[in-house]
KOLGU-4560 file (N, C-alpha, C; in nm, 3 decimals, padded with zeros to 5 digits):
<recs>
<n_xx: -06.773 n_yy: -11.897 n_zz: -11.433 ca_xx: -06.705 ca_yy: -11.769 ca_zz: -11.450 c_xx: -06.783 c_yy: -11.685 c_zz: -11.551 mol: A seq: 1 type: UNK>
<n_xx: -06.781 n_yy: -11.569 n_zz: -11.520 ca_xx: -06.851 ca_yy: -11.454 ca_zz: -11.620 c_xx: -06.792 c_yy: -11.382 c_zz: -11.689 mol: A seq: 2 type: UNK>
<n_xx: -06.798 n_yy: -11.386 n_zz: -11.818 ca_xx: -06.714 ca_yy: -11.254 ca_zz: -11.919 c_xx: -06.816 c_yy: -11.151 c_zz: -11.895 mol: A seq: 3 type: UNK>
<n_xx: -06.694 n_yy: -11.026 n_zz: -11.866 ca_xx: -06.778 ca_yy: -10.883 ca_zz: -11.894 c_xx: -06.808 c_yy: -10.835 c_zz: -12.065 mol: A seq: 4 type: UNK>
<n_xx: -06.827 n_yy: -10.848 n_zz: -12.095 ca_xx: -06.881 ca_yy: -10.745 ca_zz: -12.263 c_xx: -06.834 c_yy: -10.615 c_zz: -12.217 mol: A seq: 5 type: UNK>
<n_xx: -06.801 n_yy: -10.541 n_zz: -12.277 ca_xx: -06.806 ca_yy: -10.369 ca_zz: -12.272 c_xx: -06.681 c_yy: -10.356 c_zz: -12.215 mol: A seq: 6 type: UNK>
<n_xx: -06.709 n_yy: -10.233 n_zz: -12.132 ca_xx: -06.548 ca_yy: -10.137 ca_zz: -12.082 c_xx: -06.580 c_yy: -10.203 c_zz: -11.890 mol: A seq: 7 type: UNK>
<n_xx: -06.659 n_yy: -10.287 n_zz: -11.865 ca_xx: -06.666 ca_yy: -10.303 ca_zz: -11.718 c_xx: -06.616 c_yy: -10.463 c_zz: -11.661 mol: A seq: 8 type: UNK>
<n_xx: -06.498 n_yy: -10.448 n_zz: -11.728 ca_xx: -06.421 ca_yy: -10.570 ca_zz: -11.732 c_xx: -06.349 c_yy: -10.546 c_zz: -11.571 mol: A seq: 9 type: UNK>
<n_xx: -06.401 n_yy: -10.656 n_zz: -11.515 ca_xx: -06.354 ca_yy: -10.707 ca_zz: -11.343 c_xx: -06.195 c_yy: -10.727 c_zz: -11.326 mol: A seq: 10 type: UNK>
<n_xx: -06.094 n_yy: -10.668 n_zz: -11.256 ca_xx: -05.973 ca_yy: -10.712 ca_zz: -11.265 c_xx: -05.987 c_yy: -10.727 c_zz: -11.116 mol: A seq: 11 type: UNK>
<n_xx: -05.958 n_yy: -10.842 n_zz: -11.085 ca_xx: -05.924 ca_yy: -10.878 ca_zz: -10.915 c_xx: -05.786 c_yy: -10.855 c_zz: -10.926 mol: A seq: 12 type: UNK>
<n_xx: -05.781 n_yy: -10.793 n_zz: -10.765 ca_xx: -05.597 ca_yy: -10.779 ca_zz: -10.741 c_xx: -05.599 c_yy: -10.876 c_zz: -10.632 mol: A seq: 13 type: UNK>
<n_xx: -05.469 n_yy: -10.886 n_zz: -10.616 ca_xx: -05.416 ca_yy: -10.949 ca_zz: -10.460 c_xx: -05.329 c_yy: -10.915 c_zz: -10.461 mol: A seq: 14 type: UNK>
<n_xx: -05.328 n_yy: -10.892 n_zz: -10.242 ca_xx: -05.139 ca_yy: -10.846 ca_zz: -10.268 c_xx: -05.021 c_yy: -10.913 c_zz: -10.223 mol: A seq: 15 type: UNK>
<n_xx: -04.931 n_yy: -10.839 n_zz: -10.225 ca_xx: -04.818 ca_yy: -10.922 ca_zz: -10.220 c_xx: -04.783 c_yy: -11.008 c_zz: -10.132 mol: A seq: 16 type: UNK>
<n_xx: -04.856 n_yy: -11.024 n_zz: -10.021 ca_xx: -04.838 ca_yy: -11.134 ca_zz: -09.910 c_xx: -04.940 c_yy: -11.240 c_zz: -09.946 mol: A seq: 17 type: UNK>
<n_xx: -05.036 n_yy: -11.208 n_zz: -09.997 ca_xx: -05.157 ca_yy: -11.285 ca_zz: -10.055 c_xx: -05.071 c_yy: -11.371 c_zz: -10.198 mol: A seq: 18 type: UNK>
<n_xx: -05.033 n_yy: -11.293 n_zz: -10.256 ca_xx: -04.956 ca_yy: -11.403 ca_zz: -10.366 c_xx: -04.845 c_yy: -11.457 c_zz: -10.310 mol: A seq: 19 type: UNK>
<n_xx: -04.759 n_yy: -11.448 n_zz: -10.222 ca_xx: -04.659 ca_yy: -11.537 ca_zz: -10.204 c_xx: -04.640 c_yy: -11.623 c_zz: -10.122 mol: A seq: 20 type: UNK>
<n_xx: -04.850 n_yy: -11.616 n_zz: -10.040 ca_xx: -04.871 ca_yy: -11.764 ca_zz: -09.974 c_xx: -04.953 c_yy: -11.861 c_zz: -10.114 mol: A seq: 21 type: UNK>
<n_xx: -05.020 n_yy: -11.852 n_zz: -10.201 ca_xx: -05.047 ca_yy: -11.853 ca_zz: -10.322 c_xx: -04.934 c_yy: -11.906 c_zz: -10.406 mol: A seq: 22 type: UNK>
<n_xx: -04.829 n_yy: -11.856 n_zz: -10.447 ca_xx: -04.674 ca_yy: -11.901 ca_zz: -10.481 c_xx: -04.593 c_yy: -11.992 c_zz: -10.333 mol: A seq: 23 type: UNK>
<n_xx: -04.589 n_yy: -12.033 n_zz: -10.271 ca_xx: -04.562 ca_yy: -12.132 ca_zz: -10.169 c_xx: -04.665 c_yy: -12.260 c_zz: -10.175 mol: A seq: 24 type: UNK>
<n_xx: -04.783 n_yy: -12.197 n_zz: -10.136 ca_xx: -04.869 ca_yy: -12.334 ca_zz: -10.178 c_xx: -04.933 c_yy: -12.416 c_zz: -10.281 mol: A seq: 25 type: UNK>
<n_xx: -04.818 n_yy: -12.375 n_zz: -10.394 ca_xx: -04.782 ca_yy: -12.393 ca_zz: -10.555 c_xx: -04.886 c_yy: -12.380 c_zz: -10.629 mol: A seq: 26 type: UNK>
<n_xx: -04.974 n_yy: -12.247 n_zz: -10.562 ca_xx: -05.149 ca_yy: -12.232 ca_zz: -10.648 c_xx: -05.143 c_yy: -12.079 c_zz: -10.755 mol: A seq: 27 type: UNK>
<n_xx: -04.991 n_yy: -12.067 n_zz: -10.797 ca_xx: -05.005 ca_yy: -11.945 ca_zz: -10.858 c_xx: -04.903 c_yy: -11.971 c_zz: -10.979 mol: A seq: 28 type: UNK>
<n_xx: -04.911 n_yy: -11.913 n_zz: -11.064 ca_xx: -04.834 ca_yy: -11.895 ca_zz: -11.159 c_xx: -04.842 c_yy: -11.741 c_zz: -11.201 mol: A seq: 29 type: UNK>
<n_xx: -04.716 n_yy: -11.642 n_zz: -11.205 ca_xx: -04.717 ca_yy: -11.538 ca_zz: -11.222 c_xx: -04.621 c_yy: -11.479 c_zz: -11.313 mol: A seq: 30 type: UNK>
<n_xx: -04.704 n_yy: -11.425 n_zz: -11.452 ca_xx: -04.659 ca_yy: -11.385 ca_zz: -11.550 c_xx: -04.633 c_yy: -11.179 c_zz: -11.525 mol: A seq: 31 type: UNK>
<n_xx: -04.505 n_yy: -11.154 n_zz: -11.532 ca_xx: -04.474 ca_yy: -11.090 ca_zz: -11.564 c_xx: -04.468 c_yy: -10.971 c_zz: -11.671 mol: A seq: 32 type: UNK>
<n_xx: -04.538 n_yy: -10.902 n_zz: -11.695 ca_xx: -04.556 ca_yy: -10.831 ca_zz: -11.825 c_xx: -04.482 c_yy: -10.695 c_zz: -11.831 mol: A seq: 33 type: UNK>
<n_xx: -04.358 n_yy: -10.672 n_zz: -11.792 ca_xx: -04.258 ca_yy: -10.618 ca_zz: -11.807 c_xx: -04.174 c_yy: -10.628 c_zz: -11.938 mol: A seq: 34 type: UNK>
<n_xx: -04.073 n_yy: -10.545 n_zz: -11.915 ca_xx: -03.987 ca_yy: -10.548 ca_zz: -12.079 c_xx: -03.912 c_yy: -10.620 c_zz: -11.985 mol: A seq: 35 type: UNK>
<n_xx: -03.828 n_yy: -10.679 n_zz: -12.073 ca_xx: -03.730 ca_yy: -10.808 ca_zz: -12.063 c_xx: -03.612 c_yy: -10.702 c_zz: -11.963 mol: A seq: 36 type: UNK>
<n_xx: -03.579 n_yy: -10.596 n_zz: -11.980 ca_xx: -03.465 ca_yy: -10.530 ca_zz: -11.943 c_xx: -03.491 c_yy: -10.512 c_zz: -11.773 mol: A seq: 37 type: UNK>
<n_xx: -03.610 n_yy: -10.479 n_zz: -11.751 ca_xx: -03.691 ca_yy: -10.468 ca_zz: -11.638 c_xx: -03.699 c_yy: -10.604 c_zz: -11.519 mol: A seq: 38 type: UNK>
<n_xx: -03.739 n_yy: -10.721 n_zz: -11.632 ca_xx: -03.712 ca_yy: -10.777 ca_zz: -11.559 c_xx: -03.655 c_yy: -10.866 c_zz: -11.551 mol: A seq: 39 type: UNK>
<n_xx: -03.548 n_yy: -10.869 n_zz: -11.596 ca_xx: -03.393 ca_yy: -10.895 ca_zz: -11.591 c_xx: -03.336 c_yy: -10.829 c_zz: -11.460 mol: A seq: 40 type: UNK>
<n_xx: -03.362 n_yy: -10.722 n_zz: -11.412 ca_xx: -03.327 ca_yy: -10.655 ca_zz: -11.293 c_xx: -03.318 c_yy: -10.698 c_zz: -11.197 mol: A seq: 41 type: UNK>
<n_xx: -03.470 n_yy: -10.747 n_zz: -11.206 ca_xx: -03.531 ca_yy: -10.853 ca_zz: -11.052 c_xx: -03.710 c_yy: -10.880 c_zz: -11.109 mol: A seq: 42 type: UNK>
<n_xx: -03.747 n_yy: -10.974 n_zz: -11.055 ca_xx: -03.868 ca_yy: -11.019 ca_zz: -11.080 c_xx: -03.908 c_yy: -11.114 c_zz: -10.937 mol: A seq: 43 type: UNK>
<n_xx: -04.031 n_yy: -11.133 n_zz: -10.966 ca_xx: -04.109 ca_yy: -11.218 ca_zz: -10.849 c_xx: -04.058 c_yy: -11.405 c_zz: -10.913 mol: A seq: 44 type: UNK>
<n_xx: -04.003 n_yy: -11.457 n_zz: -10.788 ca_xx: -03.888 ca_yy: -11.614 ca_zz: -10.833 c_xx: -04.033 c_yy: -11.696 c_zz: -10.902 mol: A seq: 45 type: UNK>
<n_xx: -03.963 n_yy: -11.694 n_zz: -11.030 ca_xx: -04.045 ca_yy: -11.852 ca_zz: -11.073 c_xx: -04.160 c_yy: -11.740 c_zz: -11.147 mol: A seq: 46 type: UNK>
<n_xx: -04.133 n_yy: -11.619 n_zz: -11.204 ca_xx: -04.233 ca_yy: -11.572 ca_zz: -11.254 c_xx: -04.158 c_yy: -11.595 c_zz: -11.407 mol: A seq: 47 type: UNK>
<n_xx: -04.305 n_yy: -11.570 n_zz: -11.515 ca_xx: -04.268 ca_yy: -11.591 ca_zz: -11.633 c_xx: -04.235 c_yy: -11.490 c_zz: -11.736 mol: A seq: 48 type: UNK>
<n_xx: -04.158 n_yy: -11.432 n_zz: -11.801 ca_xx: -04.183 ca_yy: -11.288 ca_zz: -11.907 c_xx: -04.245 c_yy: -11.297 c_zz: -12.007 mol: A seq: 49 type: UNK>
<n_xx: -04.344 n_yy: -11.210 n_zz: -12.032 ca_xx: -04.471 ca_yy: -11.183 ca_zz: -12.130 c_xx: -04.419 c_yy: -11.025 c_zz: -12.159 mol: A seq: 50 type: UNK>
<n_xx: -04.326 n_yy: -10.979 n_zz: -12.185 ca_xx: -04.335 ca_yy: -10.789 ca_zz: -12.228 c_xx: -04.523 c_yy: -10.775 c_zz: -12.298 mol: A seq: 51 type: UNK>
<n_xx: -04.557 n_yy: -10.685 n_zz: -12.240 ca_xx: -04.680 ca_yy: -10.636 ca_zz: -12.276 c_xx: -04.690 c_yy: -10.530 c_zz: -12.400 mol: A seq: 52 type: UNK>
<n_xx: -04.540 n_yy: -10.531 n_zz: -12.431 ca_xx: -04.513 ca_yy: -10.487 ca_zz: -12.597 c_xx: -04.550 c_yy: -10.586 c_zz: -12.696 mol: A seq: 53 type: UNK>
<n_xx: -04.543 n_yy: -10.705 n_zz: -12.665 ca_xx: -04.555 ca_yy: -10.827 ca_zz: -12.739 c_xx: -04.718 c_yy: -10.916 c_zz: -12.640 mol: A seq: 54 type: UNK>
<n_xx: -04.741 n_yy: -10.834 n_zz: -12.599 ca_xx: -04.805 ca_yy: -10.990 ca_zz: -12.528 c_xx: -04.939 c_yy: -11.046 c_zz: -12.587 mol: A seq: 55 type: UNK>
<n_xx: -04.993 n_yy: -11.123 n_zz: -12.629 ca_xx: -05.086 ca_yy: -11.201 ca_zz: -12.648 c_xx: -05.109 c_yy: -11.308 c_zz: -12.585 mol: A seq: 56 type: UNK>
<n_xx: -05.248 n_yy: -11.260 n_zz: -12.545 ca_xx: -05.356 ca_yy: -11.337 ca_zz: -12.454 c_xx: -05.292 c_yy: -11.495 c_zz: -12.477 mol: A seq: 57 type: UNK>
<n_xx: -05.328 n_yy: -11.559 n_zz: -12.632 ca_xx: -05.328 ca_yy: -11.664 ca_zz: -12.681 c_xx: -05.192 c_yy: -11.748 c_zz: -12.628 mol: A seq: 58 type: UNK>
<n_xx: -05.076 n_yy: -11.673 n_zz: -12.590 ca_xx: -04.941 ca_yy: -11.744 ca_zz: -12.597 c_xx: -04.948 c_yy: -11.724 c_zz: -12.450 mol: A seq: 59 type: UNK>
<n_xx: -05.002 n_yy: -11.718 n_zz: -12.361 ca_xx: -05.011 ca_yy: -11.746 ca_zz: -12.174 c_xx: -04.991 c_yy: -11.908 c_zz: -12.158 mol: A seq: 60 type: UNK>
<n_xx: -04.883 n_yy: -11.896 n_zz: -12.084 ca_xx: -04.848 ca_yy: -12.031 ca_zz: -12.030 c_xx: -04.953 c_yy: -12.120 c_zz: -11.982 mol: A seq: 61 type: UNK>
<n_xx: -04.875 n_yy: -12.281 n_zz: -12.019 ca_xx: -05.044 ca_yy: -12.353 ca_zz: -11.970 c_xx: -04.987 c_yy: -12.341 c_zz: -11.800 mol: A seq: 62 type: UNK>
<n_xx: -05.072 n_yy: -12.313 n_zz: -11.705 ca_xx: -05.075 ca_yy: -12.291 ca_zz: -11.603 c_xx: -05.092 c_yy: -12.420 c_zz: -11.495 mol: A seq: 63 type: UNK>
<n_xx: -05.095 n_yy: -12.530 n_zz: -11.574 ca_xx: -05.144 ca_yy: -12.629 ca_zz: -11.522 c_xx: -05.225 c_yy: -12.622 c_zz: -11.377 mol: A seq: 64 type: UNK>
<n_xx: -05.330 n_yy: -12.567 n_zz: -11.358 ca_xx: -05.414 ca_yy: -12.579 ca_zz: -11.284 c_xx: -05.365 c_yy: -12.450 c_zz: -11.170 mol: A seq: 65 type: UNK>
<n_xx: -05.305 n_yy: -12.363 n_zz: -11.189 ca_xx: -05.267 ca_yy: -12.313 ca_zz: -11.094 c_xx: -05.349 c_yy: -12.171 c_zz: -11.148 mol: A seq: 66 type: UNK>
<n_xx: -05.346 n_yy: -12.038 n_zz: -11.077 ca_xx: -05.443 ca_yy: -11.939 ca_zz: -11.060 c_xx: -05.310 c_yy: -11.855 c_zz: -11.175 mol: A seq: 67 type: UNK>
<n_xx: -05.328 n_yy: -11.786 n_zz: -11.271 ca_xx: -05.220 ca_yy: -11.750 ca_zz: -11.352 c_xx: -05.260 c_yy: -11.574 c_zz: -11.254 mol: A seq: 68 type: UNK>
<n_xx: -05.183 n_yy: -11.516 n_zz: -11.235 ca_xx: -05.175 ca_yy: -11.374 ca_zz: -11.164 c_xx: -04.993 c_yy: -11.308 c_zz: -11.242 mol: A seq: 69 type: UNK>
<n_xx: -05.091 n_yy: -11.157 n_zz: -11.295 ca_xx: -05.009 ca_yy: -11.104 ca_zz: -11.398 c_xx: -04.977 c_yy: -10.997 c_zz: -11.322 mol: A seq: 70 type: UNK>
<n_xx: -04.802 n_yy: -10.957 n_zz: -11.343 ca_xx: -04.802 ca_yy: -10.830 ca_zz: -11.253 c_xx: -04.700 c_yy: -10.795 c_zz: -11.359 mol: A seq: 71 type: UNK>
<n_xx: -04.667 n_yy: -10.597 n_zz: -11.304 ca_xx: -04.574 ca_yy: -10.505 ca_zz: -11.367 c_xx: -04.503 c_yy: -10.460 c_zz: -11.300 mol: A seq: 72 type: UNK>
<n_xx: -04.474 n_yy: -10.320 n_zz: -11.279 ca_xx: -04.411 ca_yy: -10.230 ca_zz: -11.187 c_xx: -04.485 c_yy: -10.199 c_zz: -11.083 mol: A seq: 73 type: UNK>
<n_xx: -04.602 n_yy: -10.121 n_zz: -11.138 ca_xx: -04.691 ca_yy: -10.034 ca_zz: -11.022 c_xx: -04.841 c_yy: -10.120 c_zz: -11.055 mol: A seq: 74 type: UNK>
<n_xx: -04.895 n_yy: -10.205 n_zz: -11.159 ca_xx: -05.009 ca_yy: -10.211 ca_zz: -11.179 c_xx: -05.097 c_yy: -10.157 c_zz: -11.293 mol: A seq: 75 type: UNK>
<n_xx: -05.040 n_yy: -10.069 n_zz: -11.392 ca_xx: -05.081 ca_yy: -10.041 ca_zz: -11.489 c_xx: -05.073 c_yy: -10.105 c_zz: -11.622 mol: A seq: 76 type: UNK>
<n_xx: -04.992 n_yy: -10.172 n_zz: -11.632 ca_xx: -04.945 ca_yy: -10.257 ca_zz: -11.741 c_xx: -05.006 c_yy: -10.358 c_zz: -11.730 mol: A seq: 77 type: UNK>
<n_xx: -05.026 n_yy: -10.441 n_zz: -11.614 ca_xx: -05.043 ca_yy: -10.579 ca_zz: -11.555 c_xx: -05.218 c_yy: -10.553 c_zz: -11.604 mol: A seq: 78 type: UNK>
<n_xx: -05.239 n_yy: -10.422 n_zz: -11.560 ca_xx: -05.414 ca_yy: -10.385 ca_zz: -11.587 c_xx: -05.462 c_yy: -10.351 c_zz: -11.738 mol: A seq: 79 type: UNK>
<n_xx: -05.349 n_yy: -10.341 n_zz: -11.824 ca_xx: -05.380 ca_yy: -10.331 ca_zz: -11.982 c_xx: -05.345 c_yy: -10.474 c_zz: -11.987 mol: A seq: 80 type: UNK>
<n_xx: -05.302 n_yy: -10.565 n_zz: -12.011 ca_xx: -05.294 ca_yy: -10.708 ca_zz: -12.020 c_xx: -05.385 c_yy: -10.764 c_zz: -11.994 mol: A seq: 81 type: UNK>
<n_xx: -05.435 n_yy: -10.732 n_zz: -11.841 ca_xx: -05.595 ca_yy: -10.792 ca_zz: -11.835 c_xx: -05.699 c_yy: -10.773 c_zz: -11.892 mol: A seq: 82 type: UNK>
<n_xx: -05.718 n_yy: -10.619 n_zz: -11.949 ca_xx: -05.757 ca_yy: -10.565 ca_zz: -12.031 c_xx: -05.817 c_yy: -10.678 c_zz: -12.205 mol: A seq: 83 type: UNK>
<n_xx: -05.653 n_yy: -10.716 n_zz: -12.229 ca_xx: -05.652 ca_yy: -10.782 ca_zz: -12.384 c_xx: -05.707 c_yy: -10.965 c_zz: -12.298 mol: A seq: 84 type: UNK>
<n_xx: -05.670 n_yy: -10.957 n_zz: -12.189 ca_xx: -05.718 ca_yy: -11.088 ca_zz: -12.192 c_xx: -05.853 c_yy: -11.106 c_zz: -12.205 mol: A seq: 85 type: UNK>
<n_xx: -05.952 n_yy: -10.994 n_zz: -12.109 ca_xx: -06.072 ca_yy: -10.980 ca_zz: -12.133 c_xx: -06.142 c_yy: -11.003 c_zz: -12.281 mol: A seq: 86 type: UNK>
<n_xx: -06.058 n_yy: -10.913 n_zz: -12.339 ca_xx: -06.095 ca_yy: -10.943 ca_zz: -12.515 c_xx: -06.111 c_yy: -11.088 c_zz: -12.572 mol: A seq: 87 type: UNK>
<n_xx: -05.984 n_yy: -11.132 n_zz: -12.562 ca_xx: -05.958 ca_yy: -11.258 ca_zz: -12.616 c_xx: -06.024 c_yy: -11.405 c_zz: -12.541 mol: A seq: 88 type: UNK>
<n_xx: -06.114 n_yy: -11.336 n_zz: -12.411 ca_xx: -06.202 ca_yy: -11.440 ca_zz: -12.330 c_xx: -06.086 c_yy: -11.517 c_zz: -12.277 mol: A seq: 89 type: UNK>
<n_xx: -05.984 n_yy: -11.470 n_zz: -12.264 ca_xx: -05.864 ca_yy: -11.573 ca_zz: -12.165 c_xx: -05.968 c_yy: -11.533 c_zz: -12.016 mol: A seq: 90 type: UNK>
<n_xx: -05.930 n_yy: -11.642 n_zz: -11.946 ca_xx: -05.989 ca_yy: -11.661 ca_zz: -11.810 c_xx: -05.871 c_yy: -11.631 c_zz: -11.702 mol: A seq: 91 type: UNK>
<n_xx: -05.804 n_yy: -11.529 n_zz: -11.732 ca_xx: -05.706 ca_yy: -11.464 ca_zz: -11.657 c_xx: -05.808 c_yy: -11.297 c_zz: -11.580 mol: A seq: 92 type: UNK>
<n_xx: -05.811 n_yy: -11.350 n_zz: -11.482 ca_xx: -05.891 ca_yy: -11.209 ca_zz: -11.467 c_xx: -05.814 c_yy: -11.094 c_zz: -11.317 mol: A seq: 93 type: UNK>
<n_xx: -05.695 n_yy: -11.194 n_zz: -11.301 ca_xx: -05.606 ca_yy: -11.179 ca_zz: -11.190 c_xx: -05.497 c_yy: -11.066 c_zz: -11.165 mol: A seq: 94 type: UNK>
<n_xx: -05.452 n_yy: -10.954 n_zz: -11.091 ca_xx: -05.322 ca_yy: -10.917 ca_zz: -11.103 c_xx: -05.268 c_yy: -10.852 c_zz: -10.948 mol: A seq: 95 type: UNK>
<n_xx: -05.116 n_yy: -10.809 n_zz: -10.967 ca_xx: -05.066 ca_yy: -10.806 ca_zz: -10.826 c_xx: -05.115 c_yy: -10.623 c_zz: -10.802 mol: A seq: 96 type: UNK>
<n_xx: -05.198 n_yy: -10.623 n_zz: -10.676 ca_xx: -05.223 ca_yy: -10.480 ca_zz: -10.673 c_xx: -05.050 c_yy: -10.386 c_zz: -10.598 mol: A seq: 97 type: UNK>
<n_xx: -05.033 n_yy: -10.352 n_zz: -10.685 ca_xx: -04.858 ca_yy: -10.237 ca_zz: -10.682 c_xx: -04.764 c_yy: -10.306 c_zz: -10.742 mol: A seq: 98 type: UNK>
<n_xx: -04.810 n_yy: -10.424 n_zz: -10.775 ca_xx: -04.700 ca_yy: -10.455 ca_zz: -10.854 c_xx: -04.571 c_yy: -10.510 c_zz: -10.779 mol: A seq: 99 type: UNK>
<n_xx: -04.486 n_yy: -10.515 n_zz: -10.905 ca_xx: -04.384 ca_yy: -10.575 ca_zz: -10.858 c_xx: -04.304 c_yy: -10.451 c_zz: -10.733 mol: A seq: 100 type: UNK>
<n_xx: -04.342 n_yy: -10.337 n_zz: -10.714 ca_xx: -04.288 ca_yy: -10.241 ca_zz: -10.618 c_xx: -04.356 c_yy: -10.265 c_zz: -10.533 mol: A seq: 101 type: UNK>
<n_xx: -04.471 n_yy: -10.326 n_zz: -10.503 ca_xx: -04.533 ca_yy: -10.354 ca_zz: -10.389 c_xx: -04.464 c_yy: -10.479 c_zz: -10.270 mol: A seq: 102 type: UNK>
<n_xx: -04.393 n_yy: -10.604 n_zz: -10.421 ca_xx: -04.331 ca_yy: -10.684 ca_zz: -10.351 c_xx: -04.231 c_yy: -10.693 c_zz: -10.321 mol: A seq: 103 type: UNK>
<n_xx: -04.151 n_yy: -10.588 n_zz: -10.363 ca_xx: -04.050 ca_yy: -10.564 ca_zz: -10.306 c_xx: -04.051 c_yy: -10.474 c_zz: -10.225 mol: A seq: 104 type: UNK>
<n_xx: -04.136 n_yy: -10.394 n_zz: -10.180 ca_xx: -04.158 ca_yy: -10.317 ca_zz: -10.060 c_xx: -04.235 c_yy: -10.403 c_zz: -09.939 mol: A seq: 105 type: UNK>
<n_xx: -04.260 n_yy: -10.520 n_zz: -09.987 ca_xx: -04.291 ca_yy: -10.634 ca_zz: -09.866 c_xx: -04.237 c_yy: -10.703 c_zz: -09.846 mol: A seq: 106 type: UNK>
<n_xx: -04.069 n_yy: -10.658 n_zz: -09.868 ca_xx: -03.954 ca_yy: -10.746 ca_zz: -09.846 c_xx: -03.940 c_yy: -10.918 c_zz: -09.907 mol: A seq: 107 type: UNK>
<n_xx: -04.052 n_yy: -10.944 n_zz: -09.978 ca_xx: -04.053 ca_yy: -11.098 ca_zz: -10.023 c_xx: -03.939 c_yy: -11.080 c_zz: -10.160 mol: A seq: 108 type: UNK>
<n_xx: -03.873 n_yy: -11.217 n_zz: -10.143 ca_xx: -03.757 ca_yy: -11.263 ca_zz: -10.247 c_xx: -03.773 c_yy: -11.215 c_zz: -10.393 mol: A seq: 109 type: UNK>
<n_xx: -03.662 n_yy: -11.180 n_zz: -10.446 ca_xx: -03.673 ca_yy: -11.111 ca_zz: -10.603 c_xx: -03.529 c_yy: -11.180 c_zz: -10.606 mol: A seq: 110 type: UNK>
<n_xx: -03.609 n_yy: -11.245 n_zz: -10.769 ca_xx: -03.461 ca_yy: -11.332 ca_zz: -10.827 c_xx: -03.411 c_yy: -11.247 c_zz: -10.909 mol: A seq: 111 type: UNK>
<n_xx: -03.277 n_yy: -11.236 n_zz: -11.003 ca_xx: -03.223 ca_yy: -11.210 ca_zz: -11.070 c_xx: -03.195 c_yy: -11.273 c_zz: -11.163 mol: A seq: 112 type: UNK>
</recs>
């Protein structure tokens, strides 16, 4: 794997049908970087909360071998997170492209 240096830090997306064969074939772990109120609402099942008010790289779940993929609302948040992970050389380089509105506009399950 390659760290970018500078501002040309790589964020791979995938989307929402792509992560929830990924989350079925138990190869994903997906952190949430929403405010707690948000996603308390509804979230992607079995995802984790990181608010990106608070979030540090360093405190990311151990993922035990699974692909860690960070999502928000639309993708902007999820893309400043990747952002700090870049910094901190976390090997998270993953996120959901639209976000959590993407997966729920692809009709896949949202827990409460």
């Amino acid at each position: 794997m390659v760290f970018g240096f500078g501002k040309t830090s790589q964020h791979r997306e995938i989307s929402a049908p792509e992560l929830a064969q990924m989350i079925d074939a138990g190869a994903a772990m997906v952190v949430d970087v929403r405010e707690v109120d948000e996603f308390a609402a509804g979230h992607i099942p079995g995802a984790v909360n990181m608010p990106l008010s608070t979030f540090q790289a360093s405190q990311l779940p151990d993922a035990g071998g699974k692909t860690l993929i960070l999502n928000c609302l639309g993708g902007k948040r999820s893309g400043m997170a990747l952002d700090k992970c870049a910094a901190a050389q976390a090997v998270v380089d993953t996120h959901l492209a639209g976000g959590f509105g993407a997966w729920a506009k692809a009709g896949l399950p949202v827990e409460r």
